[in-house]
C-alpha positions in Angstrom: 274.8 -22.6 260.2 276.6 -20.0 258.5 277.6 -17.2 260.9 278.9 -13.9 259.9 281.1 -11.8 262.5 282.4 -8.4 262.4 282.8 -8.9 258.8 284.7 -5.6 257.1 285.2 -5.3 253.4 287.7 -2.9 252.1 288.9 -1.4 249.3 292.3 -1.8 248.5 292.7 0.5 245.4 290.5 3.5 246.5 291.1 3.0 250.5 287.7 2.7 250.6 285.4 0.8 253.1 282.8 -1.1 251.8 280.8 -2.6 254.4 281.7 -2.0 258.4 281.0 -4.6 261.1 278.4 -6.7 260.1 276.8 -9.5 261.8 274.8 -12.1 260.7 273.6 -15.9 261.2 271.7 -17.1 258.2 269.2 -19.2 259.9 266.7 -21.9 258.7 263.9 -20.6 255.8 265.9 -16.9 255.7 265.4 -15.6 252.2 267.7 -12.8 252.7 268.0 -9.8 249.9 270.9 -7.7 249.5 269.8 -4.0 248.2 271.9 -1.1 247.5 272.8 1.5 244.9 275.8 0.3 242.5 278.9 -0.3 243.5 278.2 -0.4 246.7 279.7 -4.3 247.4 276.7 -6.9 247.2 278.5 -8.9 244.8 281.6 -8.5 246.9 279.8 -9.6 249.7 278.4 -12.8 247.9 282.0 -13.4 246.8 283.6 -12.9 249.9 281.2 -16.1 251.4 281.4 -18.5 248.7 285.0 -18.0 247.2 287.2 -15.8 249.6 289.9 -16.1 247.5 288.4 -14.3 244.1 288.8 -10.9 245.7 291.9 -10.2 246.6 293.6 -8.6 243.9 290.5 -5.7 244.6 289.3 -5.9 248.4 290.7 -7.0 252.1 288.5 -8.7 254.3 288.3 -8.9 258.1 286.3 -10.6 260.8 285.5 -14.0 260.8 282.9 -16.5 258.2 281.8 -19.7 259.8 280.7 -22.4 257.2 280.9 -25.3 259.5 279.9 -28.3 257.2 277.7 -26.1 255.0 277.4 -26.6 251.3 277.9 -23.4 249.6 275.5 -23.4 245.9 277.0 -19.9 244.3 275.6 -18.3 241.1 277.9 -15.6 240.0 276.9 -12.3 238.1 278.9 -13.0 235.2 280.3 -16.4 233.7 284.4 -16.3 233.4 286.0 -16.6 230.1 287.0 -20.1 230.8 283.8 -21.2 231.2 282.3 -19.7 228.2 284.9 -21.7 226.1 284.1 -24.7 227.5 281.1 -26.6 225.7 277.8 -27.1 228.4 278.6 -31.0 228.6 281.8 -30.3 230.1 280.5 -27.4 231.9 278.0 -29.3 233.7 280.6 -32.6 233.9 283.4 -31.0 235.5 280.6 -29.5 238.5 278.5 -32.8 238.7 280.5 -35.9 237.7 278.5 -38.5 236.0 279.2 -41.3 238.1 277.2 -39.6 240.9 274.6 -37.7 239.1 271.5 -37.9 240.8 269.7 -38.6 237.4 266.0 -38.7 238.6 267.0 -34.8 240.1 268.7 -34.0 236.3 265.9 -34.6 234.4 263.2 -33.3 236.9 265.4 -30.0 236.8 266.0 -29.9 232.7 261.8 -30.3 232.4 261.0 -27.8 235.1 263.0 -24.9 233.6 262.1 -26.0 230.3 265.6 -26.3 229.3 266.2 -28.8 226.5 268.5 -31.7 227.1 270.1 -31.5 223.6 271.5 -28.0 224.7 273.4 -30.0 227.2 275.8 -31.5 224.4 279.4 -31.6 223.3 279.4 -29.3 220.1 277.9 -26.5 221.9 279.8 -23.9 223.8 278.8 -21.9 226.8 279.4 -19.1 225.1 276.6 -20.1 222.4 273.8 -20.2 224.8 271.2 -17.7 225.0 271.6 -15.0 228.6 268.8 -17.0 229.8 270.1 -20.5 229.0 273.2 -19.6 230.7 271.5 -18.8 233.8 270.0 -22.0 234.1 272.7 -24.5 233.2 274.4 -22.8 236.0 271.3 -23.4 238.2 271.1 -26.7 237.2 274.7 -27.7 238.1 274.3 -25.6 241.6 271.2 -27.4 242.1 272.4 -31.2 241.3 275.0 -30.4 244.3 272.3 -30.3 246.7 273.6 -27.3 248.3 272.4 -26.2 251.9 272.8 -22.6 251.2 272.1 -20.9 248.1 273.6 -17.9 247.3 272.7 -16.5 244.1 273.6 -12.8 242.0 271.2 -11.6 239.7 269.4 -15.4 239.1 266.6 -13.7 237.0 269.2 -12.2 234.7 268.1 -13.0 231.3 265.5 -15.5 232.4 262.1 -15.3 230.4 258.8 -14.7 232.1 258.0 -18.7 232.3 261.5 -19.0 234.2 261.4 -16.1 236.2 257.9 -17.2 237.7 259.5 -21.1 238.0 262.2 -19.8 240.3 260.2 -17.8 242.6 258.4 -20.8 243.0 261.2 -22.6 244.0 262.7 -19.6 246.0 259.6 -19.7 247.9 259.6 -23.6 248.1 263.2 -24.1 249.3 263.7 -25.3 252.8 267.3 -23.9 252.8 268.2 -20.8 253.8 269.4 -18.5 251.0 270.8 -15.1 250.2 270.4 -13.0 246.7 271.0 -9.9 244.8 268.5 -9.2 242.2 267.1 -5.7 240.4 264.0 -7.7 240.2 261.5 -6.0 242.3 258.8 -8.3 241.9 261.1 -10.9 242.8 262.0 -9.3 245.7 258.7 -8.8 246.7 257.5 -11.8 246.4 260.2 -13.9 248.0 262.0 -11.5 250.7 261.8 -12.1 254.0 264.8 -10.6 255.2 266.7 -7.0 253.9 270.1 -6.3 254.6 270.5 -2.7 252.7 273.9 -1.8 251.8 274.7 2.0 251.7 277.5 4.7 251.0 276.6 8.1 252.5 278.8 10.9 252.3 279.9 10.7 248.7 280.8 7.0 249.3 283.0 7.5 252.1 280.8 6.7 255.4 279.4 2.6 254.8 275.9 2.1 256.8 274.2 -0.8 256.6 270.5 -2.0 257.8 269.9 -5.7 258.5 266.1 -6.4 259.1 263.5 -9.0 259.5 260.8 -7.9 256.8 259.0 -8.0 253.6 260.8 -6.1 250.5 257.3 -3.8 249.9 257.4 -3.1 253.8 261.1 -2.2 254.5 261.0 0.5 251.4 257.5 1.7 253.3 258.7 2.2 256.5 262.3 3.5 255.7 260.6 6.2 253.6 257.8 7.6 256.5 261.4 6.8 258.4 263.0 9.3 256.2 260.2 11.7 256.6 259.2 11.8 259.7 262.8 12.3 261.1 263.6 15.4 258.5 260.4 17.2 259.6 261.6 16.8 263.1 264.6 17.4 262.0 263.1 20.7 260.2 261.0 22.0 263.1 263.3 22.0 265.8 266.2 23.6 263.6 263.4 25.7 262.8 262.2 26.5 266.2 266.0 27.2 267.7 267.1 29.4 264.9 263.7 31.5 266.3 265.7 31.1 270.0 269.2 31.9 268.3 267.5 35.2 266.5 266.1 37.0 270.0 269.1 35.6 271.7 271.8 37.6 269.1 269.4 40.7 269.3 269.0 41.2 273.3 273.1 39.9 272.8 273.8 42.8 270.5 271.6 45.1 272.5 273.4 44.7 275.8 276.6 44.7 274.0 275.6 48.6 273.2 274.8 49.5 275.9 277.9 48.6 277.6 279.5 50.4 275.4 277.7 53.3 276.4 277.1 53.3 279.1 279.0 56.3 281.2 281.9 55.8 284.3 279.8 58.0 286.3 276.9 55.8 286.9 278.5 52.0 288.0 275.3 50.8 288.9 274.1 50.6 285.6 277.1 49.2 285.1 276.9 46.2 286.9 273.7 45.8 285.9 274.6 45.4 282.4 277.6 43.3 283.4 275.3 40.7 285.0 273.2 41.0 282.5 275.6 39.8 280.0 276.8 36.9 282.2 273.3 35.7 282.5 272.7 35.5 278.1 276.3 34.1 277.9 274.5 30.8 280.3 271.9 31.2 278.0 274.1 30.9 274.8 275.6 27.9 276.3 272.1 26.3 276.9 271.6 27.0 273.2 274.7 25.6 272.1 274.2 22.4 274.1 270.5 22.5 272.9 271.7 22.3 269.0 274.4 19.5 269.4 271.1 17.5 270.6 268.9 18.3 268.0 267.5 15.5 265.8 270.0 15.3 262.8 268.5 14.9 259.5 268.6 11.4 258.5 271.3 10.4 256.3 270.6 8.6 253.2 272.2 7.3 249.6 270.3 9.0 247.3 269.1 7.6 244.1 270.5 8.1 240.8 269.2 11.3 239.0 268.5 9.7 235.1 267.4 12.7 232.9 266.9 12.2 228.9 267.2 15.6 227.2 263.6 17.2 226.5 264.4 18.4 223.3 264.8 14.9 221.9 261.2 14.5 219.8 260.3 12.4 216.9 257.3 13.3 215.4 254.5 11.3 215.9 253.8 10.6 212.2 257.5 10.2 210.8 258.3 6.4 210.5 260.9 5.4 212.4 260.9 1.7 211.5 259.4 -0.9 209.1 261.3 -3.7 209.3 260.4 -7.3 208.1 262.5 -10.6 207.9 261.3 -13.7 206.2 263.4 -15.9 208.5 265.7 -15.2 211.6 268.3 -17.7 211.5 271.0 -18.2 214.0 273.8 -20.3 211.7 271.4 -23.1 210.2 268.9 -23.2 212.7 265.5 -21.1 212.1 264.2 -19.4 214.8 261.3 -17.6 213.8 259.4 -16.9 210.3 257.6 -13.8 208.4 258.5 -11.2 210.8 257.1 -7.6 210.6 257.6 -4.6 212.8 256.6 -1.1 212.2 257.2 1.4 214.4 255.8 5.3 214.0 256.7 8.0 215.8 257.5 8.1 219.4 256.1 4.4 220.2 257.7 2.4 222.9 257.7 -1.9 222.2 258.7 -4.5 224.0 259.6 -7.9 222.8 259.0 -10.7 225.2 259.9 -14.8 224.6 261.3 -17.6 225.5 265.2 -17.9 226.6 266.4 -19.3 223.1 263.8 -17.4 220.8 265.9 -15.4 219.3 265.1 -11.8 220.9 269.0 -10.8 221.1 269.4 -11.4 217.4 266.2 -9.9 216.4 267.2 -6.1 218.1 270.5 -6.9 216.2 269.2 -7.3 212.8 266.8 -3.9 213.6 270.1 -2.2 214.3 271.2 -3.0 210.9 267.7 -0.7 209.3 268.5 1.5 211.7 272.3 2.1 210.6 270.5 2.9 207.4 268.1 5.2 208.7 269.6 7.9 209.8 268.3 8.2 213.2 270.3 8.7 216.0 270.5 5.6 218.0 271.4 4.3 221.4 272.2 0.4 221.9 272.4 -0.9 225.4 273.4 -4.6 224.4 272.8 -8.0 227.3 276.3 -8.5 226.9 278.2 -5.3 228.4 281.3 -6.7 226.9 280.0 -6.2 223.2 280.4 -2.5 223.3 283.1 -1.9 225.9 286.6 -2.0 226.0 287.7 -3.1 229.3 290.8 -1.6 229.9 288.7 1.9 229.4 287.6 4.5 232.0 283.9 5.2 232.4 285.2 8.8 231.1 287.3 7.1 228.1 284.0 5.6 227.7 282.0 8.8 227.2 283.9 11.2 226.0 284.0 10.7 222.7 286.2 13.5 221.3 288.2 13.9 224.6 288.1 17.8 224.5 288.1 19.4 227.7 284.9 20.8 227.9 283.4 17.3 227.3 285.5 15.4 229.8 284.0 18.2 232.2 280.9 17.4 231.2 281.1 13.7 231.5 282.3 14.2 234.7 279.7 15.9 235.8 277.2 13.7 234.7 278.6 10.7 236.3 278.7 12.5 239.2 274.9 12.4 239.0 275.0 8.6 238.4 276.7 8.4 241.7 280.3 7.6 240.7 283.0 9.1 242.8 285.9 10.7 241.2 288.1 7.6 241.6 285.4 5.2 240.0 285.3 7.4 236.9 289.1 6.5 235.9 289.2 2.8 237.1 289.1 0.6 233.7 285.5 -0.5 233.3 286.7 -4.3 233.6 286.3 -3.4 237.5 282.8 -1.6 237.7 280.2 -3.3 238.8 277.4 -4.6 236.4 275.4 -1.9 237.7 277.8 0.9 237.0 278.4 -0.6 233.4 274.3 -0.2 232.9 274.7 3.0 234.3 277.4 4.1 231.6 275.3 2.8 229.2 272.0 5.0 229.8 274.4 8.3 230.2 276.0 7.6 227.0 272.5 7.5 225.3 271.8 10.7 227.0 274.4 12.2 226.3 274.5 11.7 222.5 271.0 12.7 222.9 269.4 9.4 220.9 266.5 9.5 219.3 265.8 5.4 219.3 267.0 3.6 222.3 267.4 -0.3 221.6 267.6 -1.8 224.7 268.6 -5.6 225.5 267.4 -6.1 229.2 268.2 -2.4 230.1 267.5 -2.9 234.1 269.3 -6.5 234.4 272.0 -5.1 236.6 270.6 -2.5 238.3 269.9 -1.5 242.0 266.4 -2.0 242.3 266.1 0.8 244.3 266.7 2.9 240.8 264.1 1.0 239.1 261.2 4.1 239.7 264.3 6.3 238.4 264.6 4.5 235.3 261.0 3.7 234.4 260.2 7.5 235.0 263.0 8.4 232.9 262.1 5.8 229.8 258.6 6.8 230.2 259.2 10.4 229.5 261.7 10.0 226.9 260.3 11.9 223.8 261.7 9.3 221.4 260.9 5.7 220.3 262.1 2.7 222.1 262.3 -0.8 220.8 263.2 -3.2 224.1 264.0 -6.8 225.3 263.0 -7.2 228.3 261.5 -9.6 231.4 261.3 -6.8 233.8 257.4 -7.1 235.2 257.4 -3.3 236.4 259.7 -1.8 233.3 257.0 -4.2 230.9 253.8 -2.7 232.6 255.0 1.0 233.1 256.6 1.9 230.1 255.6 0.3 226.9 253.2 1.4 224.4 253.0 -2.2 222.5 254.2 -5.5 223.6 255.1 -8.4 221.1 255.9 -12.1 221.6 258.8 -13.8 219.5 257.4 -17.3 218.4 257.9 -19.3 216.0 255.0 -18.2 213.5 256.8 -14.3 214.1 255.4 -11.6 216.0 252.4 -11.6 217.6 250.7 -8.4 219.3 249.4 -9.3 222.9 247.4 -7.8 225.6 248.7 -6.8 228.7 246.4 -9.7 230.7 247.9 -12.1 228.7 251.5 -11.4 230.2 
């Protein structure tokens, strides 16, 4: 069993405590999520149980992990750089030798995820595959180890539709316990059992945390009447002894006078007045203990605050696209044939497919018209790396012309994002993947876009920000043209949808997804 005591997780560079005292056995069937805003140590967490060691140029640990003779299956956020350089036979060699390669498993797995064998070859790199064929090579190696935990970060990162429904099949098939991060609500609904919510209150500087035995849909249910109920308490007893306080300061005041008033010659009246005043100084006591034992309101991480500018409009007959491509070709290969895409006005389309079909390179040839256009554009990419520097701050980032009245700005705006002032100068090569997305949606704002291409804009996000986002994109006043496997972000959002095949583009119906 794998037993969690007292486990703290600090942060060395900002003095910053991440998570306080937690305890935890993962037992039998537990299909534990890990929820939280950004940043907030998930992945740290994850980390700090499979590979101890792989944090601590960043965070200290203490307490105590028992493994016993448990067999660890880990699926990082991110692939290293090493491992992108390698080619996928040697990936999947150097984790699953082929001596003792369970071969009936291998090709069950490789049919299952629909992941084709001759990916699996020595003149193909890691770094070649598709975000979604990534994700399942390193499933397939974790899997082959027959692990008896699974701990997984962001699995459905990338995956297409087909995938993402086979894994939550299997997450919901597994006998072995498992714990996972994902900004997949559906997911999460559909295969929680367990929540442990990871919080920072107080501007990041108090860590809470909530471990409970429940469904996704439920825990965000009752934490919210939680929420409520407890502030209207909260409310009506601050309310009612501020009524208390308000005729105690008057008849306070009042007596106060009239001691100053009051005359040497009549002492009776005096002492009246004196014992008066003793008797409302008990009663300001009472009061005073009264208030330290009022309800408190409950405290909370609020969610992020994502705002697009309202004056950003295209007109709903100017034609903001009309792109066609007689083949998209990766290198010799042909992906897809006679493709046409015409997008007027303010329409929102998404682009759904299989891992492999070429969805990536199709936004980046659109980018291309688009340079040409004249539009002002926004490009959140799948790859974070393709558009950041690393050794940049999330300021460096944003602030285009570094004046001083911009950095302000920036700051400010982060500060909505939920970045603390130290998080906004750290080089972006240690924010999370969730505080990268983040940068990416204020820049767009902030250079007030008119087109937002987006490659799997929620893949790294707290899930708990998805209503946020989707609120956000559904308002925005200009066109969006979107890759995406996100169920909610798909049915909330988009105008259009459009499946990459072979044969092109193809319009379908919303019934069909």
């Amino acid at each position: 069993m794998l037993i969690i005591k007292n486990i703290s997780i600090y942060l060395t560079k900002d003095l910053r405590i991440l998570l306080d005292g937690l305890n935890l056995s993962i037992t039998p069937g537990m299909k534990l999520a890990l929820i939280g805003e950004e940043g907030n140590g998930k992945s740290t967490l994850l980390k700090a149980i499979a590979d101890p060691d792989s944090i601590l140029d960043y965070a200290q640990v203490e307490g105590e992990i028992y493994r016993g003779d448990e067999i660890l299956g880990y699926l990082p956020q991110e692939v290293s750089q090493g491992d992108l350089q390698m080619t996928t036979k040697a990936f999947i060699d150097s984790r699953n030798s082929q001596d003792h390669r369970d071969y009936g498993r291998y090709y069950e797995l490789l049919a299952s995820m629909g992941l084709s064998e001759d990916r699996i070859s020595e003149d193909i790199l890691l770094g070649e595959l598709s975000g979604g064929e990534k994700i399942k090579l390193q499933l397939l190696t974790i899997l082959l180890q027959n692990p008896t935990v699974l701990l997984l970060d962001e699995p459905t990162n990338d995956l297409d539709l087909e995938s993402i429904q086979w894994l939550e099949g299997l997450i919901q098939r597994l006998p072995i316990p498992l714990l996972f991060i994902s900004h997949d609500e559906q997911l999460l609904e559909n295969c929680a059992n367990a929540i442990l919510h990871m919080e920072q209150l107080m501007r990041k500087s108090l860590p809470k945390h909530n471990l409970v035995n429940m469904k996704y849909s439920d825990y965000l249910i009752n934490r919210s009447e939680k929420i409520e109920r407890l502030t209207r308490i909260a409310k009506k007893q601050r309310e009612e002894l501020d009524q208390k306080l308000d005729r105690y300061r008057k008849i306070y005041q009042k007596v106060e006078r009239d001691q100053r008033n009051i005359t040497r010659q009549d002492p009776a009246m005096g002492k009246h007045l004196k014992d008066k005043m003793h008797t409302i100084k008990a009663m300001g006591r009472r009061f005073e203990k009264e208030e330290q034992s009022l309800t408190k309101k409950p405290d909370y991480e609020d969610s992020i605050l994502v705002r697009f500018d309202e004056g950003v409009q295209i007109p709903r007959g100017k034609r903001v696209l009309d792109f066609s491509l007689e083949e998209l070709t990766i290198g010799e290969l042909v992906l897809s044939r006679d493709i046409h895409l015409e997008i007027i006005g303010p329409q929102k389309i998404c682009i759904l497919g299989r891992n492999g079909a070429g969805k990536t390179t199709i936004l980046k040839r659109i980018l291309r018209e688009l340079d040409h256009s004249g539009i002002p554009y926004g490009y959140m990419p799948q790859d974070y790396r393709d558009q950041m520097r690393p050794e940049e701050s999330a300021v460096d980032f944003l602030a285009a012309s570094g004046t001083k009245e911009e950095i302000t700005k920036v700051r400010t705006y982060l500060g909505s994002m939920n970045f603390t002032a130290e998080e906004m100068h750290h080089p972006i090569c240690e924010l999370s993947g969730g505080q990268r997305a983040k940068l990416y949606f204020s820049k767009m704002i902030l250079e007030q876009s008119q087109v937002l291409v987006l490659d799997e804009p929620t893949r790294n996000l707290s899930p708990l920000s998805g209503p946020e986002i989707r609120a956000a994109l559904r308002g925005f006043g200009g066109a969006i043209i979107a890759v995406t496997h996100d169920r909610k972000l798909v049915d909330e959002v988009f105008d259009e949808i459009y499946y990459l095949k072979k044969s092109g583009l193809t319009r379908i119906i919303r019934k069909q997804i």
